[in-house]
N, C-alpha and C positions, 0 to 999 in steps of 0.2 A: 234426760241428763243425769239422771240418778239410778240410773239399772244397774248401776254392780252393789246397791245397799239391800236387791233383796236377800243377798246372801250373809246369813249371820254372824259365819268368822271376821267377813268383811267389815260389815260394821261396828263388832269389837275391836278389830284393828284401827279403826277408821279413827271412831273416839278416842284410845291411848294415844295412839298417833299424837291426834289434834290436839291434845294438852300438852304432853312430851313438848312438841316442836315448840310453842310460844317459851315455854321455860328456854331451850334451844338457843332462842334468835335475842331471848331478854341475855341470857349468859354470853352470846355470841358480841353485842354492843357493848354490852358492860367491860370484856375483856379486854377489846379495841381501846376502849375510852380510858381504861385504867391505866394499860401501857404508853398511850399518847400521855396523858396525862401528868405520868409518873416521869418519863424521859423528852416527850415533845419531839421525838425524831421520828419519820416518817421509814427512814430505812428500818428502824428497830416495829414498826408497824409492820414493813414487809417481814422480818425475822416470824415475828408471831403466828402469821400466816403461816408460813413456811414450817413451822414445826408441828399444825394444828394439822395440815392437809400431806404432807410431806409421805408418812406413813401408808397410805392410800397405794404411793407408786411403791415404795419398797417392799410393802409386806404384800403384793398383787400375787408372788407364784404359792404363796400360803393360802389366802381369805378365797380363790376363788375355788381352789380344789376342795377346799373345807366347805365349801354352801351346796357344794356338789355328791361329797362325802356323809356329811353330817345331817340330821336330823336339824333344818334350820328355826324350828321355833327353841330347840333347845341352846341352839349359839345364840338366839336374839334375846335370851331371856338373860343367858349370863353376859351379852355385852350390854344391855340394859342395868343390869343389877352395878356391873362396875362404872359407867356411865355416871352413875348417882353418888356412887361413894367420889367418884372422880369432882364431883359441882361441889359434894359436901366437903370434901378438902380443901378447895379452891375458897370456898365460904368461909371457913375457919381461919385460915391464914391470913384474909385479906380483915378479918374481924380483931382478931385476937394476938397476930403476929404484928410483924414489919417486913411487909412481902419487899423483896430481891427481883428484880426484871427475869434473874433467869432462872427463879421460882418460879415465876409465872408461865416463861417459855417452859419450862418440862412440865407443869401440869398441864398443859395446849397440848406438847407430843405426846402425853398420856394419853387426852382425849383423840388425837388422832389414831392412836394406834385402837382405841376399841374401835373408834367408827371403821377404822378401816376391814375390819371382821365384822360388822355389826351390816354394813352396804351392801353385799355382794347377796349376801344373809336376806337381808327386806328385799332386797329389788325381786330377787328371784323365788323368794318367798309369796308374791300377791298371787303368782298366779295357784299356787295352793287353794287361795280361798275365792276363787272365781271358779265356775263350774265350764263354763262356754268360753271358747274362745274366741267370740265375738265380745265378749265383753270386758276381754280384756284391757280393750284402746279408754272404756268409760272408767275402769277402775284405774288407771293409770294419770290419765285427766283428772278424777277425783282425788288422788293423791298429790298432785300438784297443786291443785285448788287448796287443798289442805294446809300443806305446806308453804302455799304462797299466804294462805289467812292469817296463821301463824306469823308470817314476814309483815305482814302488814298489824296486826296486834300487839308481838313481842317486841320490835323498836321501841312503840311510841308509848309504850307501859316503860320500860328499860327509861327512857330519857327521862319520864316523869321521876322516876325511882332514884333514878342517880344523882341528879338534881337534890332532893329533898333527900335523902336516906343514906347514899352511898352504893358503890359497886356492889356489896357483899349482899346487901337485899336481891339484888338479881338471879347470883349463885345459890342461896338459898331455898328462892323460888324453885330454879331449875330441878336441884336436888329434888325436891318432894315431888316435881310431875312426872320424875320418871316411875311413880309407883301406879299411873294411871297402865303406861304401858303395859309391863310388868301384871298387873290382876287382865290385862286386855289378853295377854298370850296365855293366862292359867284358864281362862275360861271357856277358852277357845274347844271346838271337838272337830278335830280334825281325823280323817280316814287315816286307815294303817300306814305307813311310811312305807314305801315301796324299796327292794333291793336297789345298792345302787347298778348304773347302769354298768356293765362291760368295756373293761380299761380306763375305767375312773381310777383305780387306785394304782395303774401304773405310774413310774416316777416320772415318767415325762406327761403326766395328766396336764399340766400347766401349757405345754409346751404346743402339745397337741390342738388345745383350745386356740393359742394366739395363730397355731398353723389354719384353724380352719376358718375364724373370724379375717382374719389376714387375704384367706383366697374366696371370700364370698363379695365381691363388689358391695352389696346396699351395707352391710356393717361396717367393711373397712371404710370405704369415706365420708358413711357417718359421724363413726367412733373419735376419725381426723380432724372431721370438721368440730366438733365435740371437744380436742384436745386442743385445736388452735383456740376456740372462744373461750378455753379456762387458760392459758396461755395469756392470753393477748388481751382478752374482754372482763372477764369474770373480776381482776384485780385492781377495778376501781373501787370497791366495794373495802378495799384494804386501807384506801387511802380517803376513804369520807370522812374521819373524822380530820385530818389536816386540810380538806379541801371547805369542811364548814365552819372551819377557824380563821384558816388565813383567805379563802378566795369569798365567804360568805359573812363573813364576822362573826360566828354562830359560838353555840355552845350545847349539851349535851341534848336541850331540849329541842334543837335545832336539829341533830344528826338524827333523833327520834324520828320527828317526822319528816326526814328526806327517805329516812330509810323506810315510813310508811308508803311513801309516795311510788318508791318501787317497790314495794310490794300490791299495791291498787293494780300497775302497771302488769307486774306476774302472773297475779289474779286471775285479770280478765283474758290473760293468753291461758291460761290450766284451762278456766269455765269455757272458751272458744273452742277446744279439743274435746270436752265433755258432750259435747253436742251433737259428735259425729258418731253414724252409725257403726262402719269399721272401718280397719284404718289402710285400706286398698289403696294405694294413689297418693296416702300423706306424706310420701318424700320428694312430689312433687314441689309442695309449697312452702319445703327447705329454706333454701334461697334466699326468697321473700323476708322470712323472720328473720335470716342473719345478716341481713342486708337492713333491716329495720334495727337491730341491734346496731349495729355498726354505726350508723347515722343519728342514732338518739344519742352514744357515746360520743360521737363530733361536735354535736349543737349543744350539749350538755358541758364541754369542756370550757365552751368560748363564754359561758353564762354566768355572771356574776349576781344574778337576782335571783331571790329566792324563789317565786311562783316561776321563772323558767326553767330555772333549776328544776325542779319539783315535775314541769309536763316532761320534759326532755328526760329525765331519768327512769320515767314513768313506761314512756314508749320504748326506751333501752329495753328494759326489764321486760314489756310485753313480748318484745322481738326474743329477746335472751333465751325466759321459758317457753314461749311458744315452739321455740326451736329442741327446746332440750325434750320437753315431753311428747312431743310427738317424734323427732330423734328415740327416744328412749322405749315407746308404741312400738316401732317400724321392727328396732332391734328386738324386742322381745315378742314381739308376731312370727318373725323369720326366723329365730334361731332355735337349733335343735335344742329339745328337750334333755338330751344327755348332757349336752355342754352348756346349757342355761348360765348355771354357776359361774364358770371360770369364764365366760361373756361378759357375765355380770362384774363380774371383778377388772375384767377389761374397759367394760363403760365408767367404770367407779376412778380408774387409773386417768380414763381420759376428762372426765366429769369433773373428778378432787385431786387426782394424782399431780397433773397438769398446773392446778392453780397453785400451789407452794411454790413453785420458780417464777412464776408471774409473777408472784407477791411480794418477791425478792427482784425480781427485776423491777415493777414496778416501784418500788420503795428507794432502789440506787438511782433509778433513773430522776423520781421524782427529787432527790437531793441534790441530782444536778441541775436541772433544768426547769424542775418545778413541777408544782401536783397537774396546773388545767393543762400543761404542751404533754404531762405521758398520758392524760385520760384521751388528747384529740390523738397522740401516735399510738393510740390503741383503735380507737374507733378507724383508721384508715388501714390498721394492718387485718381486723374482722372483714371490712370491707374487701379488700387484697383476697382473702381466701373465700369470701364470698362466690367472686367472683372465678376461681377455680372450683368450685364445688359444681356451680353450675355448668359446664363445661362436660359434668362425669351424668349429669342426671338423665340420660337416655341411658346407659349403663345400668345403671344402679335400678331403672324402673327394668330394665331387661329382664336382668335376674330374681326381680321380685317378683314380678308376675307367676310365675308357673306355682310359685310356695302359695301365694293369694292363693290360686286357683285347688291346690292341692287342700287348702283351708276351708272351702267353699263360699272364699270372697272373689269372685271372678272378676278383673280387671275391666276398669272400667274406664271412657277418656275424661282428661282432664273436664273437660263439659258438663257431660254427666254425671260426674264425682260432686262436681260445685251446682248441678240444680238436683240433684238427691239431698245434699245439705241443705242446702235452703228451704225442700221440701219438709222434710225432718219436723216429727215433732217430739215433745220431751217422754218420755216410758216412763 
């Protein structure tokens, strides 16, 4: 379960990572909680979303040609470095000024716009520090895992903090753990940086990428199915702090730990993916997770108790990343090494791009109709494309196969794939 740590860059990255994201997820609740708090509107919750992730889609024909172009520990070091100062201004303002709602939204689009250079950069960055490309699906898994610990630490630290301290201890924190990252990339020794590949830096580099991700079957209805869950799914998460006010009674120590509760749930979907040898056959068991999402999102909408609240959000969240990281495996197993980048900037548009108009949609809708009827017309419209996904999945396995085989993962049946796992032991 831990094979991509014997590799060193790896687990310098792995560590910055891991402290980075909890600052992250503690600045990510605090923001939520500050703008409910400051205004109490659930549309101005979707606005915040919408300016934090928004970025993502518009600057996609830049950040993905760049991670392809560029030298990307040296992009990840300067969206890092701005990262930090972006938390530290955010800190100062909410400490020292009389922060303005749409203070707040332009420092959100500021943070959106580094992430959106900063994504395309990490994603296609890991495999740098992975030697085998078998081990790519374990460090990928372990990054999720990372990412979900983080989900699950940085809320329920955040609620305590906000409660007793204020929003600005959040911001603050975050600030200083981007310096974990930051000494993770200078220490790093990485092999000489290879020319880029041929017709990268033609102007239609962008265009070229969406043309080849577009006619490869297993990426495009991945990437889709991908956009509809940040679309449709991803944007109840915008609307928790209103839904543990008014449908739960709660308060900030209350959204702490709902939001731990789906991160336990992410968890054990990243640790599920770590365990597999490679990832031949994982877009088989697509479907499953986003059909498991979709379903946790219905029984979670109707629930007005806190411990069903808490399973049902739990199982969302497992369905959710189980889907996304192994989604995210499949893409970056299959796609060419030249076009990695502008992929990766493609997954990032479907990933984050996606979720700013959800968060805006789900913020107008919930002002009509109310927070638990848009989280259940969410959970049946994932369901809705579930159900079309699975329909493409002889397709999608069609075209995978031969890249498997060219990989020297030789395809294998569903059967087989599920008593190799079970066989499996940890490396």
């Amino acid at each position: 379960m831990l094979r991509a740590f014997k590799y060193r860059n790896y687990r310098l990255f792995f560590g910055g990572q891991a402290v980075s994201l909890i600052g992250t997820w503690m600045q990510s609740v605090a923001l939520s909680w500050l703008v409910y708090r400051m205004t109490g509107s659930a549309l101005l919750l979707g606005v915040a979303g919408f300016a934090s992730q928004a970025p993502s889609l518009l600057l996609a024909p830049f950040t993905g040609p760049a991670a392809d172009r560029f030298d990307r520990r040296r992009i990840m070091l300067v969206t890092q470095s701005l990262s930090m100062l972006q938390a530290l201004a955010l800190a100062l303002l909410v400490t020292f000024g009389s922060p303005q709602v749409w203070q707040i939204v332009a420092l959100a689009a500021l943070a959106g716009m580094i992430n959106a250079f900063d994504m395309p950069a990490r994603q296609a960055f890991v495999i740098q520090l992975v030697e085998k490309r078998e081990d790519l699906a374990n460090a990928i898994a372990l990054n999720s895992s990372m990412f979900n610990s983080a989900r699950l630490i940085g809320p329920a630290v955040a609620g305590l903090l906000i409660a007793a301290l204020g929003e600005q201890v959040c911001f603050f924190i975050n600030a200083v753990s981007y310096a974990a990252v930051i000494a993770a990339l200078l220490a790093m020794r990485l092999p000489p940086a290879r020319p880029p590949a041929p017709g990268v830096r033609r102007r239609g580099g962008f265009v070229a990428g969406l043309r080849y991700a577009w006619g490869f079957a297993p990426i495009r209805y991945i990437l889709l199915m991908m956009a509809v869950g940040s679309l449709l799914g991803m944007p109840y998460a915008v609307l928790m702090p209103a839904y543990v006010r008014e449908i739960l009674g709660g308060g900030p120590r209350t959204l702490g730990f709902i939001m731990t509760c789906s991160g336990v749930g992410a968890l054990l979907g990243a640790l599920r993916l770590a365990g597999r040898r490679h990832p031949a056959g994982l877009e088989r068991a697509l479907p499953l997770f986003t059909g498991l999402f979709g379903l946790g999102l219905l029984a979670f909408s109707f629930s007005a108790s806190f411990p069903v609240s808490a399973v049902c959000i739990a199982c969302a969240s497992f369905g959710m990343i189980s889907f996304m990281a192994s989604g995210n495996t499949v893409v970056q197993t299959l796609v060419d090494e030249d076009k990695r980048g502008r992929v990766m900037a493609l997954h990032s548009v479907a990933f984050m791009g996606m979720a700013p108009f959800g968060s805006l949609l789900a913020g107008w809708a919930a002002s009509h109709i109310g927070v638990a009827r848009t989280i259940s017309l969410n959970g049946l419209l994932v369901l809705a494309a579930t159900a079309f996904f699975s329909t493409r999945l002889k397709e999608i396995s069609r075209h995978a196969e031969p890249v498997y085989t060219r990989l020297g993962m030789a395809g294998e049946t569903a059967g087989e794939l599920a008593e190799a796992e079970h066989a499996e032991r940890p490396v």
